[in-house]
N, C-alpha and C positions, 0 to 999 in steps of 0.2 A: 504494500500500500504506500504510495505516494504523499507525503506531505511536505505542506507549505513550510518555505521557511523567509518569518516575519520575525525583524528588528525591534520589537516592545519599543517606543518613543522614553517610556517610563524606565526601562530595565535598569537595575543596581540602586535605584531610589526609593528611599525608605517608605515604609507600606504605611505609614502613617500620614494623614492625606494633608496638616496642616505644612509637617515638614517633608513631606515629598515635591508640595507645590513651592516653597521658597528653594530647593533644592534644584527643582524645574528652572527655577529664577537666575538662578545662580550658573549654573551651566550653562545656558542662553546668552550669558554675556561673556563664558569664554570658549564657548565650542570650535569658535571658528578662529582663534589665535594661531599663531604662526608657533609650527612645532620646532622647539627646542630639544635636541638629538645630541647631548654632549658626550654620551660613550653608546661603542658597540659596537658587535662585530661585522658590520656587511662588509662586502667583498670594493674594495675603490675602484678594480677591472670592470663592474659594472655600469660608473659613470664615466671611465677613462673613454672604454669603447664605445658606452653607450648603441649596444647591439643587442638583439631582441630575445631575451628569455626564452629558451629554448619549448619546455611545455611545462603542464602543469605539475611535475613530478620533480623536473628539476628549479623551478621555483618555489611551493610551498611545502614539499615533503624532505629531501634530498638536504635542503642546510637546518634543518629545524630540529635538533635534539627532544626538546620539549615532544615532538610528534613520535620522531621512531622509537625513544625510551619507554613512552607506553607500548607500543608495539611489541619491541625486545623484550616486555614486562609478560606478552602474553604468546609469548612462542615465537613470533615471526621473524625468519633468518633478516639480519642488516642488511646482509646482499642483496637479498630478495627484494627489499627496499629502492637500490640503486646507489646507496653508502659503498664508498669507495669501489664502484662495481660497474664499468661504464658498459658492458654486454647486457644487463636487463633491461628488460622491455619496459620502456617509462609507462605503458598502459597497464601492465600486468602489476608493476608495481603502486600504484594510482589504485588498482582493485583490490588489491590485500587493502591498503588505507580505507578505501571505500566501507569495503566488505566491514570493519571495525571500526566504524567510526562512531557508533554509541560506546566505545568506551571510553571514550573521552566526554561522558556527561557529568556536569560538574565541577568541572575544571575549566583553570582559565583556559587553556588552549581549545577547546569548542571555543570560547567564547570570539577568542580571536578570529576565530577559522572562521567561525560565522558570519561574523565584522565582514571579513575579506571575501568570502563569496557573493552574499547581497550586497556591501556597496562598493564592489570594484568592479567584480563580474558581473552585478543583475542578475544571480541565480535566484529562482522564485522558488523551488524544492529543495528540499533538503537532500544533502549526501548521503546515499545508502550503496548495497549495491547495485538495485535497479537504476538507478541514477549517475553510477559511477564513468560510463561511457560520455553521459552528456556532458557531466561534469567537465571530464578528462577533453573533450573534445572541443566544448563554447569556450573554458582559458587559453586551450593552446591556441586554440584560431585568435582570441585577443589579444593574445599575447605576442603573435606575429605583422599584428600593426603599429604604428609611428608611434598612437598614441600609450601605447603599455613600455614604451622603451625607458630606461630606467630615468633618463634624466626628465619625460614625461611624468613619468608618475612622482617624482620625487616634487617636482611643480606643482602638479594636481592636489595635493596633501600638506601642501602649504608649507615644506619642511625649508624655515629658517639657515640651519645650519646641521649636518652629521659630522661627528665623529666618528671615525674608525680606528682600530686599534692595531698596531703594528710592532714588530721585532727591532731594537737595533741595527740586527743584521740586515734587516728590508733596507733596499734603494730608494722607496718610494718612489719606483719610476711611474706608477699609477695615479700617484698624486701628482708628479709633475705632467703627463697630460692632461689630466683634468685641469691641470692651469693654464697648461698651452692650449687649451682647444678654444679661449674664448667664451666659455660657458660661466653665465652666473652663478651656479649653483654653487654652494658655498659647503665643500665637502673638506673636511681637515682632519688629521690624524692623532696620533698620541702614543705617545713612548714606551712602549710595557718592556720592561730589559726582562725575564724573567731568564729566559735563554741563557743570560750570559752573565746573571745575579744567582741562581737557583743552582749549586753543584749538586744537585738530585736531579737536574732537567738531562733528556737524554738528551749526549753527544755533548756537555758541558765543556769540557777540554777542547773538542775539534770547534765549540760555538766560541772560543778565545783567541784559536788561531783566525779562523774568520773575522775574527770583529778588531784582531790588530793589523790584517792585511788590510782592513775595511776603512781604519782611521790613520791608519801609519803610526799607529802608538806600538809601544811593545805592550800587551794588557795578559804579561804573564811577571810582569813587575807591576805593586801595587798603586807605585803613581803614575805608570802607563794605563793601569784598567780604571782607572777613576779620571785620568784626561780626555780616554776615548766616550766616558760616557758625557762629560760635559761637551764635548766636539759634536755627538750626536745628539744630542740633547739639542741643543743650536741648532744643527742641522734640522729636527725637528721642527723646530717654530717656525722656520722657514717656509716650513710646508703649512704655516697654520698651526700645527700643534698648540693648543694652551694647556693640556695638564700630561700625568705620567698618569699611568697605571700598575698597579702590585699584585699578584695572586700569588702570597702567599701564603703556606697552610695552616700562619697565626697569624696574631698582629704582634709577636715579639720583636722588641728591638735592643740595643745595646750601643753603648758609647764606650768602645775600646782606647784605651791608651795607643800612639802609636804602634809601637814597638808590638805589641800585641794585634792587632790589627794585620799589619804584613806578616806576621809570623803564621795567624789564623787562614791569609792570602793565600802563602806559598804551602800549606796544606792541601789547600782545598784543588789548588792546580795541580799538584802532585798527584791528583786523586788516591792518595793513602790515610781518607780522612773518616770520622765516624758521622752517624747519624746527628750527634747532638752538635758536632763540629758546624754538620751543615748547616742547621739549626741555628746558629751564631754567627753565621757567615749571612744569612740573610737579616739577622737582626740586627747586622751592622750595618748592612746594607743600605734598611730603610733610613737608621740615622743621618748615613752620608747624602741620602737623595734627600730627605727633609734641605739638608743644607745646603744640596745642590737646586732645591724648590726654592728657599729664598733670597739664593742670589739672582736664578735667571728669572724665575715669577712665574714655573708651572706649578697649576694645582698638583695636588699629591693625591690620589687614590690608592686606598688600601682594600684591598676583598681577601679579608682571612675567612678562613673556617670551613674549608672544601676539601674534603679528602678526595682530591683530583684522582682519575683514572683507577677507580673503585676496582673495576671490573679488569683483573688480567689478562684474561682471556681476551677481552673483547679491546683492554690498549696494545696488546700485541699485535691484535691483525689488521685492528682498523684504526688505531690513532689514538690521538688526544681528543675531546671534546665529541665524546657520542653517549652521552646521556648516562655514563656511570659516575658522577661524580658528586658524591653525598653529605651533606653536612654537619660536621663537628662542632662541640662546644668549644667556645673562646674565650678566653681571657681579655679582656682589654687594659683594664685597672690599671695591673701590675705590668703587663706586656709592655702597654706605653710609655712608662715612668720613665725609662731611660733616653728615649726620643721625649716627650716632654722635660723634665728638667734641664735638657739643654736648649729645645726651640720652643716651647709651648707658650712662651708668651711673647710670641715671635706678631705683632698682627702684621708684615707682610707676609708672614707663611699661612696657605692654605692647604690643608688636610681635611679632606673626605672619606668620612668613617663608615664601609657597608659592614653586615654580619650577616650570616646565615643561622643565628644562634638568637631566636628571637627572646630565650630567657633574661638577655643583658639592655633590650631596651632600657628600661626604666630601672634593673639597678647599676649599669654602669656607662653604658654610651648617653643617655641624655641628661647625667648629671656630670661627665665628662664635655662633654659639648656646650654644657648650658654653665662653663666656667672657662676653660679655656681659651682663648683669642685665637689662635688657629686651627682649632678644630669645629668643623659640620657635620651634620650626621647627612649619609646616602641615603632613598627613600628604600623603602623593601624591597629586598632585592630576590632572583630567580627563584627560590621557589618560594617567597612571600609576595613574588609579585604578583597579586592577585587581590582580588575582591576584600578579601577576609583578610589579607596580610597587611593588605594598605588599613584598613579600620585600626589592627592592631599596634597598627607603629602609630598612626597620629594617638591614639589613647594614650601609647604607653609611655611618649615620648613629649606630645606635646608641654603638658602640666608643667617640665622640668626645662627642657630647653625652648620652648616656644616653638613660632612656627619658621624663624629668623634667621635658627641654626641647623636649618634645614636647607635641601637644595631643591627643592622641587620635584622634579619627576625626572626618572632615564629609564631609557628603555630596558638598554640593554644585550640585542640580540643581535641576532644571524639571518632573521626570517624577513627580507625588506618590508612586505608589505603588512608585518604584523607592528611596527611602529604607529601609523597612526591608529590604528586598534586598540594598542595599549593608551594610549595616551589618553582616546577618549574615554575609558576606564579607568586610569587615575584622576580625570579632571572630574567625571561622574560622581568616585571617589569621594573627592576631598570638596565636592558642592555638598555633596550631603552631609559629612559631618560638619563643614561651618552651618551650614539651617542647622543642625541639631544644638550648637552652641546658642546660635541668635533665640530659638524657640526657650531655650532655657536660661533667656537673659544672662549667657556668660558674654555677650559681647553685641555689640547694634550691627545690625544689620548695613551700613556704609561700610564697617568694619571687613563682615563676610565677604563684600564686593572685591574690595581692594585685596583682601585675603586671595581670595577665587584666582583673580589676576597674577600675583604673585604667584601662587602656588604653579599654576598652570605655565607661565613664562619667564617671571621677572630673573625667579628665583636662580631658577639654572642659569639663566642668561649671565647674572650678575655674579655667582659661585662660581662658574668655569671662566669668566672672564673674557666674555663672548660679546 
């Protein structure tokens, strides 16, 4: 049986009809703001070349973790898929998707997906597998005109500004066409050294000979590897860049004595070093990029608390980044002390606090935030991004840090056209709980407005330096 699939006008607004309708009010004045896209991962090849999305498998299924991890969750091979598999049939794999796509009820990712069929494609049915042909057939055919071409659609969706996130090692030769072609679109990058910060990242050793053929530094001496990263670093903002980004698997830091420091160095290049060694080698890390944040003026991002590539099995054969990677309890308290006591009341340094560990909201990131001078807190992030995750960080964080020591809204992803999807559900979001303030007289109503705004644009714009 065939059913409709209708966008609710009301959906994510609270069922309470006084505050659903201020709610209503409140998102009407910032639905149509220009999206603010300060981190994440799409591909830069797709506004360099600006060339047409191949079909509907290798656009919303094939880069979106979120999608195949439920999948992988209930038997279906990743090849199967078209993950790292370029011989499957993009229809056949489109029909495993189809075929299960009630499992994904109640989750943001229906929600998304939803978004993206009715109002990009015009799908008037819902995806089943009676449907999955038509599906699989009306995107690729749109997808092979002018107007679905990425710098199209990035126009279409009002997107302000993206970030993307990139290696040291990257030339950003993608970014430099997208500068040469004359295009407005305002696509910038951002520095994630993990590769060449992380002696647990593979091929750490051979990513040091690279990155000192790369800068002409020696960066197997410890003041070769800390020039090569402020030379890229520069390099960076060239291209746009305004912040760094960190994945690592705490928020520990440490403020080593020289002499200690290089000694910690020439370990970790030697590779004869232990787990906890690496462990200190990244904590020092963060300290020295805090200090390299507030000479050159990138924001700092930190994303601890992911036990990256969960799954053995499945980083052996298929990589990094396909949906094994799960989240740990963090510290931050004591983690930060040693990066704070040296920069922490740094106000030109800026540092952006995400967690996957939603137990530390409110006893340790918002009353961190809500005292420090350079530190913000990120909004909820990948698997709090969501409906429920967003309610819970403004609850748990607002009271202590306000709304000030916040950034707004990031996306976050891989999946282009699930950006403005999200966005319109964290702007849904964050209208509904200011009506839930104004209704209970914590604040007026001009207040919520200017809130709305902020939350939805100012915020990020003004935190990333945009």
């Amino acid at each position: 049986m065939l059913r409709n699939l209708e966008l609710h006008c009301d959906r994510l607004f609270p069922v309470e009809p006084s505050v659903r309708g201020l709610a209503r009010e409140l998102y009407a004045s910032v639905k149509g703001l220009p999206i603010i896209s300060p981190h994440g991962h799409t591909d830069p090849r797709w506004f360099a070349g600006n060339e047409t999305f191949g079909n509907a498998t290798e656009l919303l299924l094939v880069p979106d973790h979120y999608v195949f991890r439920m999948l992988y969750s209930q038997g279906v091979a990743l090849e199967d898929l078209g993950v790292r598999n370029r011989q499957v049939d993009p229809r056949a794999a489109w029909r495993l998707f189809a075929e299960r796509y009630g499992l994904f009820r109640g989750t943001p990712s229906r929600m998304w997906l939803d978004w993206v069929f009715a109002q990009v494609f015009g799908m008037g049915v819902q995806l089943c597998a009676e449907t999955s042909d038509l599906y699989f057939d009306t995107i690729t055919e749109m997808l092979a005109t002018d107007a679905f071409r990425p710098r199209a659609l990035f126009e279409r969706y009002n997107i302000e500004v993206l970030a993307t996130t990139e290696s040291p090692l990257d030339t950003l030769e993608h970014h430099g066409a997208i500068r040469a072609s004359g295009w407005q679109g305002r696509v910038i990058t951002a520095y994630r050294p993990d590769p060449v910060v992380d002696p647990e990242f593979e091929g750490f050793r051979a990513n040091l000979d690279a990155f000192s053929a790369l800068t002409g530094e020696d960066c197997l001496t410890w003041e070769g590897y800390l020039a090569a990263h402020r030379q890229r670093r520069a390099f960076f903002a060239t291209m746009g860049a305004t912040s760094t980004d960190h994945g690592h698997p705490t928020a520990q830091t440490a403020d080593l004595p020289l002499a200690e420091a290089k000694a910690l160095f020439a370990k970790v290049v030697s590779g004869d070093f232990t787990a906890a060694e690496a462990e200190l080698f990244r904590a020092q890390m963060l300290t020295e990029m805090a200090g390299m944040s507030l000479d050159d003026g990138l924001v700092m991002q930190i994303h601890p608390g992911s036990f990256r590539n969960h799954n053995a099995a499945v980083f052996e054969r298929f990589g990094r980044d396909k949906g094994a990677d799960i989240p740990t309890r963090t510290d931050f308290v004591h983690a930060l002390k040693p990066l704070l006591d040296r920069y922490g009341n740094e106000r030109d340094l800026s540092i952006i606090l995400f967690t996957l560990d939603e137990s530390v909201y409110a006893r340790e990131l918002a009353p961190l935030a809500g005292h420090y001078p350079c530190l913000k807190l990120g909004p909820a992030w990948w698997f709090h991004d969501s409906p429920e995750g967003m309610k819970r960080f403004r609850h748990a964080t607002t009271e202590t840090a306000g709304f000030y020591n916040t950034v707004g809204f990031n996306d976050d992803t891989r999946a282009f056209l699930s950006i403005p999807a999200r966005h319109d559900v964290a702007r849904r979001i964050d209208c509904s709980f200011l009506a839930q303030l104004v209704l209970e007289h914590r604040i007026e109503d001009w207040e919520a407005a200017e809130l709305a705004t902020d939350l939805s644009y100012n915020l990020a714009k003004k935190a990333y330096r945009l």
